[in-house]
N, C-alpha and C positions, 0 to 999 in steps of 0.2 A: 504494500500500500504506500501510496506518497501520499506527503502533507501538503497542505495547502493552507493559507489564510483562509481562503474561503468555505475549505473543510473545519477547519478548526473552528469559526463564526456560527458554522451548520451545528453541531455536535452541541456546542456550550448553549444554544436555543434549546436541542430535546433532550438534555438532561445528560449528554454523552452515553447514549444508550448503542449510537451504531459504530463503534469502534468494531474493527473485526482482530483477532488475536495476532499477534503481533511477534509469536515463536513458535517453533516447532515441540513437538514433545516427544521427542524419538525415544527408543530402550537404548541404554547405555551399551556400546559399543564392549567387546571382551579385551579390548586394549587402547591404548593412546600411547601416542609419541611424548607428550604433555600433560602434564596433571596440574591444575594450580589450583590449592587450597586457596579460597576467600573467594566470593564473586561480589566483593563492594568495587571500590574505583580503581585501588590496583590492579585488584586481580582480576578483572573485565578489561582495562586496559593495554594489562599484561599480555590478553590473550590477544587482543584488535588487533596491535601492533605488530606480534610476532605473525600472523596471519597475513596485515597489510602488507608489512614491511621486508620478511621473509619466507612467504607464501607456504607456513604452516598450515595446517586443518586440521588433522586429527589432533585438537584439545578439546580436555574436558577441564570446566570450571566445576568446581564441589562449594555448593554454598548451602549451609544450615538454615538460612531463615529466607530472605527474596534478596535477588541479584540488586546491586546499587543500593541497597539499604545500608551502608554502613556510615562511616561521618561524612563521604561525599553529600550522600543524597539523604540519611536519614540526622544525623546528630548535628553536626555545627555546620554542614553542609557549606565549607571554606574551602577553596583551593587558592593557595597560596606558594609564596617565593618570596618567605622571611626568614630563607636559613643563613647563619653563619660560617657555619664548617666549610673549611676550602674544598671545595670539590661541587659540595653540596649544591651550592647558589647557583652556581652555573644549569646543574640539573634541572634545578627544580624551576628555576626562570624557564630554561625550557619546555619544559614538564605543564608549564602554565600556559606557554602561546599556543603548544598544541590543543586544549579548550578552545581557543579561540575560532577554530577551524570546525570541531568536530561534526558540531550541527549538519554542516554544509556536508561533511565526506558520508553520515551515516545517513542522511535524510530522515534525521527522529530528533525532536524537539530536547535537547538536553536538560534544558532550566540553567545555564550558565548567566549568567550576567557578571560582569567585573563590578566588585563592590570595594567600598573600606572595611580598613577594621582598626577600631580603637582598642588598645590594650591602656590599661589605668595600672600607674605604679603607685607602691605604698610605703616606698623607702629611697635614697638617695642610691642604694645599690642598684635595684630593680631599674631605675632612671636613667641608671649609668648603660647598665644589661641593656634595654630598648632604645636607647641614643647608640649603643656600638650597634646593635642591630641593622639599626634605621641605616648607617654607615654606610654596611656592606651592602646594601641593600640596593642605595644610589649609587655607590662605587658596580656596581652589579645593571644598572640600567634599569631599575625597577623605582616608583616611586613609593616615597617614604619622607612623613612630616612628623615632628617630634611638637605638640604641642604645649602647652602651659596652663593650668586654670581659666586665664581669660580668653585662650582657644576653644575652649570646649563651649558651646551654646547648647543647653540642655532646652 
């Protein structure tokens, strides 16, 4: 099925009653080349990727509860590029423009949108921690603003 505005306009009128199923439900294969425990944002990605990018198939994801339900899509539902560790930043900057694209390559509405995030310190250390943060963050090409009381408009 493709999406459409126009589809998606139709559906939110009658209740999103005509959705048609959107997966396969096959019996598990007696092997895989791949196994990857989790099917939150890693381990759904893990599999996209390897699939995309090096014309894998035979994976199976094993997830306990529903696919994407994890802190992607279910808990604090952030995807971010505030690491420090050397290595790290560059990754996960990465890791983050590829969101930017997904919609468009899977044609299934993600719920991405690029937001903020304010983190609130409670000690001059914690201050120190989120201003080195913020650092690497702009040394890294990402952006990052270190506020003060009279930045915050509640």
């Amino acid at each position: 099925m493709r999406f459409s505005g126009l589809k998606i306009f139709r559906e939110g009128l009658t209740g999103n009653k005509g959705w048609t199923k959107h997966w396969r439900d096959p019996e598990p294969k007696k092997e895989y080349d791949i196994l990857i425990i989790g099917g939150g944002g890693h381990g759904l990605s893990t599999a996209y990727y390897l699939a995309k990018n090096h014309g894998l198939r035979n994976i199976a994801v094993l997830e306990k509860g529903y696919l994407g339900g994890g802190n992607v899509g279910r808990n604090t539902t952030i995807v971010r590029a505030n690491y420090f560790l050397p290595g790290n930043s560059e990754f996960y900057s990465h890791s983050l423009k590829l969101w930017e694209n997904l919609e468009n390559d899977l044609n299934y509405n993600v719920m991405h949108s690029q937001r903020g995030l304010i983190n609130l310190f409670h000690s001059d250390g914690q201050r120190d921690a989120f201003a080195r943060r913020g650092n690497a963050m702009i040394n890294q090409g990402d952006d990052a603003i270190l506020l003060d009381t009279e930045g915050v408009v509640i």
